[in-house]
C-alpha positions in Angstrom: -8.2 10.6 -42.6 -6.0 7.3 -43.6 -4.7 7.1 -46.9 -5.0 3.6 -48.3 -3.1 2.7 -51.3 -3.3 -1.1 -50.7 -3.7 -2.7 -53.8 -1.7 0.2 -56.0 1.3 0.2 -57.8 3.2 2.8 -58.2 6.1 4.3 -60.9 8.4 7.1 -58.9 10.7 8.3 -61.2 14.0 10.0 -59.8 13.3 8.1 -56.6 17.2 7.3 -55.2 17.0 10.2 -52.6 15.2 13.9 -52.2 11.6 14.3 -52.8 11.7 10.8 -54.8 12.7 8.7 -52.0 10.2 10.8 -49.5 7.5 9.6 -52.0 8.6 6.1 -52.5 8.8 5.6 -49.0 4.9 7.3 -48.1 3.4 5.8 -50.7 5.0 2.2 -49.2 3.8 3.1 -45.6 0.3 3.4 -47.3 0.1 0.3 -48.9 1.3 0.8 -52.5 3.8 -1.9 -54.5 6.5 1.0 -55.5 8.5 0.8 -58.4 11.9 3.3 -58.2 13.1 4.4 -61.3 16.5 5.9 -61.5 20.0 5.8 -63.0 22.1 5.9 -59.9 22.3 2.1 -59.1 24.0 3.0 -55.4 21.8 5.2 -54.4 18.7 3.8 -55.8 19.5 0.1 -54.3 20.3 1.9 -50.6 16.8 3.2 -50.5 14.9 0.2 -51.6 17.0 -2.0 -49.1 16.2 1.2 -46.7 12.4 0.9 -47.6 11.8 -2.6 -47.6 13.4 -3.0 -44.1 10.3 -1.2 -42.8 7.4 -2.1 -45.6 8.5 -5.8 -46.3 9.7 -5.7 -49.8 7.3 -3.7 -50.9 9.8 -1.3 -53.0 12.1 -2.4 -55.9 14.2 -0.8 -58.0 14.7 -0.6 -62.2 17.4 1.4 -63.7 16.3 3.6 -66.5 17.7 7.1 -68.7 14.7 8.8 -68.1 16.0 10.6 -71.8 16.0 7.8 -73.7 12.6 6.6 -74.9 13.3 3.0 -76.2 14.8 2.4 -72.6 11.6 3.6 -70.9 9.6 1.8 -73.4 11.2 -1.6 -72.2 11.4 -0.8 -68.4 7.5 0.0 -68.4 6.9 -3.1 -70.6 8.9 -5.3 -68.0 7.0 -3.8 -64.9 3.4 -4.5 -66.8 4.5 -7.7 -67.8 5.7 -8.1 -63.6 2.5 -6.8 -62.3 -0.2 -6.1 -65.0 -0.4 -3.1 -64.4 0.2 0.8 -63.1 -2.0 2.6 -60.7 -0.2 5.9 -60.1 2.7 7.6 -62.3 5.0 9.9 -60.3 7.5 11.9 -62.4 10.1 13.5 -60.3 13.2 13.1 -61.9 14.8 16.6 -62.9 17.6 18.3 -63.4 19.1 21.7 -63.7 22.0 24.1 -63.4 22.2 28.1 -63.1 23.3 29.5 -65.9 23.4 32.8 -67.4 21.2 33.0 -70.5 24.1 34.9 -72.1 26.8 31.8 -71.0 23.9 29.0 -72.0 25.3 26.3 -74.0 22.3 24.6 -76.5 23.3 21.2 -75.1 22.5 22.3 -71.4 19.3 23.5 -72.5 18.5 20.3 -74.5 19.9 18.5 -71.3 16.8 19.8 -68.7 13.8 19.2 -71.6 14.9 15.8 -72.1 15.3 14.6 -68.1 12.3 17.4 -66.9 9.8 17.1 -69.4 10.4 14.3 -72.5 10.8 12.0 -69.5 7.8 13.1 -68.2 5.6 12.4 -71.7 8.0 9.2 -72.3 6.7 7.6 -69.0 3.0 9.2 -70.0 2.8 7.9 -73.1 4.0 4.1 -72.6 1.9 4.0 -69.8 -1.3 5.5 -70.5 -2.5 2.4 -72.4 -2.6 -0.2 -69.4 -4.0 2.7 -67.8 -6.4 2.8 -70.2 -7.2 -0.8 -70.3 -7.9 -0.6 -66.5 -10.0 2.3 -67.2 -8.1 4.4 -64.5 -5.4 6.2 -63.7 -3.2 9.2 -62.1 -0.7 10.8 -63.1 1.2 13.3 -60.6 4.2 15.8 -62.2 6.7 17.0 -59.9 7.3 21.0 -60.6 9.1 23.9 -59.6 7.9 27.4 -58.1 10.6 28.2 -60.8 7.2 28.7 -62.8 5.8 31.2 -61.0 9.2 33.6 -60.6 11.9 32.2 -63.0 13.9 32.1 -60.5 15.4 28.6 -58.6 17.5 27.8 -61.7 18.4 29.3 -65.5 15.6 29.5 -68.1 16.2 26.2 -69.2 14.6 24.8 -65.9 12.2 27.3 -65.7 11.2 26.4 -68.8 11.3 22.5 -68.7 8.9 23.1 -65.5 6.5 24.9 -67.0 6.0 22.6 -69.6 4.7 20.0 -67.1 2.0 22.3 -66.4 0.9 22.1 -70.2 1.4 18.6 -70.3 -0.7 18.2 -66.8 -3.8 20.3 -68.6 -3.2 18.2 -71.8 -3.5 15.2 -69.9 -6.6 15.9 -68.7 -8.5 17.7 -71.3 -8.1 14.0 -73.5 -8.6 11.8 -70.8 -10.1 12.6 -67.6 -13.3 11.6 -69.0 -11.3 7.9 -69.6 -10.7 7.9 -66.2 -7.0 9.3 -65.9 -6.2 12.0 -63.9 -3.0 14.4 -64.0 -2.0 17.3 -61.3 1.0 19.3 -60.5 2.7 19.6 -57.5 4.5 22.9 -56.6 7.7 22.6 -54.6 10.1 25.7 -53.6 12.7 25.5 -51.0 13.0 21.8 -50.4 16.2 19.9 -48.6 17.7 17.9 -51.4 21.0 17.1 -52.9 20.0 19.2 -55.3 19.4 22.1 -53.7 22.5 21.5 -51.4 24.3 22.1 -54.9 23.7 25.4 -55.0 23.2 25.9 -50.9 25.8 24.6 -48.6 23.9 22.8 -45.5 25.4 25.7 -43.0 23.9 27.6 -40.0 23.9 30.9 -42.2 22.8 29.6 -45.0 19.8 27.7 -43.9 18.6 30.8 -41.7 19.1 32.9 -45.0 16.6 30.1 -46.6 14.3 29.9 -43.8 13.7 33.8 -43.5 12.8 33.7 -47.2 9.8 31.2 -46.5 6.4 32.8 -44.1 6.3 29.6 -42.6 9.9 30.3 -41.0 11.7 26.9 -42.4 13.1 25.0 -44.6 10.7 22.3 -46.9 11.7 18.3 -46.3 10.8 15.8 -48.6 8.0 14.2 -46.4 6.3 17.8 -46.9 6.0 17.2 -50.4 5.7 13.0 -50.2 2.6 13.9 -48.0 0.8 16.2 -51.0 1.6 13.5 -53.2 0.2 10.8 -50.7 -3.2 12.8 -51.1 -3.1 13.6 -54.8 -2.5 9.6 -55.4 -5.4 8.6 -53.1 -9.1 8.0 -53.9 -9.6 10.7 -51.6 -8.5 13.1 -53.8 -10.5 12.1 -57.2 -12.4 15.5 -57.5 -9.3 17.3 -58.3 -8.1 17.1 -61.8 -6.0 19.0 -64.1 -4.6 21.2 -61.4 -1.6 22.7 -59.6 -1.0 22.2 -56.4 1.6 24.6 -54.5 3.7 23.4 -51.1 6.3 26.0 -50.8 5.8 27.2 -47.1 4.4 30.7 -48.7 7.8 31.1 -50.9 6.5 32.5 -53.8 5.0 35.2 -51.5 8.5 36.3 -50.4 9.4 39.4 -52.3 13.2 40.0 -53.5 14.9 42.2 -55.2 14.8 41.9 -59.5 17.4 39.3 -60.3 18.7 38.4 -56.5 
């Protein structure tokens, strides 16, 4: 089956490397105008001059604080008034730290609702009228096995996660019958930067990782670009409101209370 996003545009939050930049880079091999959305100018302008090497300008990049709703407002204004309007929404930015409940500081709390989920309804919400107005739409969240464990980060990512999932099923309850669709995509054990924060990329590490997955290795950000690939496709228009889990079996992998 071949994946046609020709004639799409596409918003990818958090898009200047990791699971972001696998996105990006699908959805542009399948057609899509992409849109990167990010705050690390370097970074972000790397992978679009990566990208566009291969897809013929078909990626470009805005800087935006995902935290900072007038400065989403205006970045989603300026890409509707560029191309009149969004197809697909894909909100991957995120952030978190581990830290103790006990240690937590409010500010690091406040910190991983504001770039995890108020991003997530700040992008929702200033784009849902276009969406609207074309009388279709689909919105993809990225989320964390975190959700299912608590584990993968402190309670503050655990809980900025889960709140995707509630704003997925919100989503959908008001406005799949206006034509706009929302899912959730499930991640574990996947090679970013930020995973490499806590994980050193080392022999023993990564066959410590690996032997904690059934599949017997370590998740890449195509493996997660390719769910989101189907999820944004016509293809996929039956599912709705749902959760979609690409871990590798993680959350199957049993470990000790608190490891």
């Amino acid at each position: 089956m071949e994946f046609d996003l020709t004639g799409k545009t596409a918003v990818i939050t958090g898009a200047a490397h990791g699971i972001g930049k696998g996105i990006a880079e699908k959805f542009c091999q399948h057609g899509s105008q992409v849109i990167i959305i990010d705050i690390n100018d370097d970074e972000a302008k790397k992978t679009v001059e990566e990208i566009n090497k291969k897809y013929n300008g078909a990626c470009e990049y805005l800087n935006c604080d995902v935290t900072k709703f007038e400065k989403v407002k205006n970045t989603c204004e300026e890409i509707i008034n560029k191309y009149k309007k969004v197809d697909i929404l894909v909100y991957n930015a995120g952030w978190g730290s581990r830290i103790a409940l006990a240690q937590m500081d409010e500010s690091v709390w406040h910190k991983a609702m504001d770039i995890n989920l108020n991003g997530a309804f700040y992008f929702a919400k200033c784009l849902i009228e276009p969406m609207l107005e074309n009388k279709k739409g689909n919105i993809i969240l990225i989320g964390s096995s975190t959700t299912w464990n608590g584990g993968g980060g402190g309670v503050h990512y655990a809980a900025s996660k889960a709140g995707l999932i509630g704003l997925v099923k919100g989503i959908s309850y008001e406005l799949l019958p206006k034509g706009i669709r929302a899912n959730y995509i499930t991640p574990a054990v996947i090679d970013t930067p930020l995973l490499r924060t806590r994980y050193p990329d080392n022999e023993e590490t990564n066959k410590m990782l690996a032997a904690q997955i059934p599949l017997g290795r370590i998740g890449k950000p195509e493996d997660i670009a390719n769910v989101a690939l189907f999820l944004a496709s016509d293809e996929s228009e039956y599912i709705c409101g749902h959760e979609i889990v690409a871990d590798g079996g993680r959350i199957l992998y049993q470990h000790p209370t608190g490891s």
